[in-house]
C-alpha positions in Angstrom: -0.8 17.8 6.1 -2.2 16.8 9.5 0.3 14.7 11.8 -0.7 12.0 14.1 1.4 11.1 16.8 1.4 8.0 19.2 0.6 9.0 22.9 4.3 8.5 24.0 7.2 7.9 22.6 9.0 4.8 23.1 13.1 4.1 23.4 14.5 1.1 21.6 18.2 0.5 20.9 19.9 -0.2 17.8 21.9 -3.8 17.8 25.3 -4.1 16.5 24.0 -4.9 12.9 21.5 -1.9 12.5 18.5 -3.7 13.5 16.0 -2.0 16.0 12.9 -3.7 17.5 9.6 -1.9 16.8 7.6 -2.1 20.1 4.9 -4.5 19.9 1.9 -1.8 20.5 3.4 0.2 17.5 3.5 -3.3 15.2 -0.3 -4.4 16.9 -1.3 -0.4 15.9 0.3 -0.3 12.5 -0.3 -4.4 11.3 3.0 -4.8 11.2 3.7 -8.5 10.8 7.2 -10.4 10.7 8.6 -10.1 6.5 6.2 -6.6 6.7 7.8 -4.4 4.2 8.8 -1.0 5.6 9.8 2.3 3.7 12.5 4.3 5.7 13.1 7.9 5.1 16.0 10.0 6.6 14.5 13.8 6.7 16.8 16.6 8.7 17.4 14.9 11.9 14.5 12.4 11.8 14.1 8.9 10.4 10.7 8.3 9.6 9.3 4.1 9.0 5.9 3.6 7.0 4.9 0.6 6.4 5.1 -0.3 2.6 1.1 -1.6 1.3 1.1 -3.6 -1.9 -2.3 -3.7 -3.8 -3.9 -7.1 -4.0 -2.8 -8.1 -7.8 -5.7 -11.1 -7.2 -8.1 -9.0 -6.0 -7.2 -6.3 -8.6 -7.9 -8.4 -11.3 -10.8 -9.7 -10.3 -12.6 -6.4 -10.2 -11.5 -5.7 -13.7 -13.2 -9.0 -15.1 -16.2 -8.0 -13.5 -16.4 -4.5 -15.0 -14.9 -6.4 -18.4 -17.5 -9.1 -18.3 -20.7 -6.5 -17.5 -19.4 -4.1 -20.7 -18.9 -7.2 -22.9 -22.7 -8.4 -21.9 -24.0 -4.9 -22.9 -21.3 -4.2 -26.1 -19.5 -6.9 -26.8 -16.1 -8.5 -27.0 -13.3 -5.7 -26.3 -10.3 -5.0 -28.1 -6.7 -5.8 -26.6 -6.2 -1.9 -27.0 -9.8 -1.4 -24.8 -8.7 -3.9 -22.2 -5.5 -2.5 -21.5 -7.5 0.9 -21.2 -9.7 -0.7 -18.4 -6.6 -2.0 -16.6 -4.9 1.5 -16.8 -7.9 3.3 -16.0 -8.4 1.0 -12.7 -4.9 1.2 -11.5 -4.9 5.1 -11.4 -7.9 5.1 -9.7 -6.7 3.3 -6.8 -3.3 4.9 -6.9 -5.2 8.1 -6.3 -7.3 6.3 -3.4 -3.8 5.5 -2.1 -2.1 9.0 -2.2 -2.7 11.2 0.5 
């Protein structure tokens, strides 16, 4: 797995509740907006932040009523057994676009 690092490292201090401020040219770099969910990870003497991406559930949809709505114009209504295929089959595929 290829590592990217930023150009330097930056210091930032930890305040007396835990928080820490992620400098602004990491948040500007990374999208990191305020009420951005991040994943933290503690691994050997490192704690590592990624920002946490949710799929679009609209959008999502969306896409599956168009590929719904083409295959019922060619074969007709589904069944609620073929639908939830289509929904499975379209959520694994962008899990896998997701994974590195």
């Amino acid at each position: 797995m290829e590592q990217q690092e930023s150009d330097e490292p930056d210091i930032t201090i930890v305040s007396d509740k835990g928080q820490i401020v992620i400098p602004a040219s990491i948040r500007n770099k990374f999208g990191i907006k305020p009420r951005s969910k991040l994943l933290i990870y503690g691994v050997d003497d490192a704690i590592v932040i990624k920002k946490l991406v949710l799929p679009d559930a609209k959008k999502e949809m969306q896409e599956i009523w168009k590929k719904i709505d083409k295959k019922i114009s060619k074969y007709g209504e589904f069944t609620q057994e073929e639908i939830q295929k289509e929904i499975e089959h379209v959520r694994k595929s962008r899990k896998k676009k997701t994974t590195p």
